[in-house]
N, C-alpha and C positions, 0 to 999 in steps of 0.2 A: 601228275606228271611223274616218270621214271627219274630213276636218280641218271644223268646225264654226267659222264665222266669228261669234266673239265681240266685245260688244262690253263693255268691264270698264266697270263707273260706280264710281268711290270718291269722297273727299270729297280733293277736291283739296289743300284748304293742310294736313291733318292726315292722310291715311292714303297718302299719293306712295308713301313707301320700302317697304308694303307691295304695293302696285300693279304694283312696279316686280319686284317677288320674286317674286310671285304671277306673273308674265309672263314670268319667269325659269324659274321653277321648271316652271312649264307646258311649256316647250320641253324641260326635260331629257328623256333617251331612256328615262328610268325610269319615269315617268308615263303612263300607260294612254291617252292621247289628247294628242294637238295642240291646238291655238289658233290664229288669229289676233286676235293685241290691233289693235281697231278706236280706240281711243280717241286721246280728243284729248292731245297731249303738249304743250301749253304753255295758256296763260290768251290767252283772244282776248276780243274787244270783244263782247257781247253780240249783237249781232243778226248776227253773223258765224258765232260759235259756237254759235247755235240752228240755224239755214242747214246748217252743216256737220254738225255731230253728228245732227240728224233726216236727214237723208239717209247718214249714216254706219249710224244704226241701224237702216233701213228696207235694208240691204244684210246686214244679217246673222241667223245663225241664233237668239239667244239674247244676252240684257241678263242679266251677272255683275254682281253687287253685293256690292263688299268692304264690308261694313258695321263702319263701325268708332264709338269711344265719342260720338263728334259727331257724328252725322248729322244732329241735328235742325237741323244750323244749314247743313247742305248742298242748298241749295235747290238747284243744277242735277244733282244726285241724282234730284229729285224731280221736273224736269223731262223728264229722261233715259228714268227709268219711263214717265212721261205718252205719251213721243215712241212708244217700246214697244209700249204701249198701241192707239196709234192703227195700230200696222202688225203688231200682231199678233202682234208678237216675244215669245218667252215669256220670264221674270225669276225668278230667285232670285238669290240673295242667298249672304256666304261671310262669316264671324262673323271680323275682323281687329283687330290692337294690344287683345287682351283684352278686348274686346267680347264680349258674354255675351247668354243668351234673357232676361235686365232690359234690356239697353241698349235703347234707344229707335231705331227704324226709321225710314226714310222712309216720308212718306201713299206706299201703293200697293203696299207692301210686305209680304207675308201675312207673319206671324211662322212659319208652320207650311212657308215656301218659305225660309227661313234654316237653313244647313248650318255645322258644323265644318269646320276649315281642314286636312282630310283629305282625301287623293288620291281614296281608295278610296272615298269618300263622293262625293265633287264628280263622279266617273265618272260615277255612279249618276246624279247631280243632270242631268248633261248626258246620258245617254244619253235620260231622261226628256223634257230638252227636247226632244229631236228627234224627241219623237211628239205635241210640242204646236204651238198654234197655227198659224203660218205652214209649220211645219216635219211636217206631216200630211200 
């Protein structure tokens, strides 16, 4: 598989240290595919951090969504999709910190595009992307 320019959205003050595993774990040589982590790694001023990140996501192949037990309260989650949206990038989602199919998703989010925090699954989940949207 080509290296697929990802861009990861989690919920910043609550799912980091999976974020940061998940981008870990992606690069090992034992993982069926690559990454690049697109994401923002610090907290910016709002109209800086919409600026950057819409033009961050409009450069990649696919929006990862660590979905973890707070989402509902992660509005630039749900911004992040919106950006997505607008360029066409395709979005599922990766079930994180015990997050389960009850947990509550971000608006924009199909429940039926949310995966287990499985290699051999997220493969499948990305090989997929890359016959949607933008990536056609």
């Amino acid at each position: 598989m080509a290296n697929p320019r990802v861009f990861i959205s989690f919920d910043f003050d609550h799912n980091n240290d999976s974020k940061i595993l998940f981008a870990g774990q992606a690069k090992n040589s034992k993982t069926p595919f690559n990454i690049e982590d697109w994401s923002s790694k610090a907290h910016l001023p709002e109209k800086e951090w919409e600026e950057l990140i819409h033009a961050k996501i409009n450069k990649c192949n696919m929006l990862i969504i660590l979905v973890g037990k707070s989402m509902s309260s992660a509005t630039g989650v749900v911004k992040e999709i919106a950006f997505a949206r607008e360029h066409n990038v395709p979005v599922f989602g990766i079930y994180v910190d015990g997050a389960d199919s009850t947990s509550s998703l971000p608006t924009g989010l199909p429940r039926g595009r949310v995966v287990s925090w499985d290699w051999s699954i997220i493969a499948s989940a990305i090989d997929q992307m890359m016959t949607e949207g933008k990536n056609k």
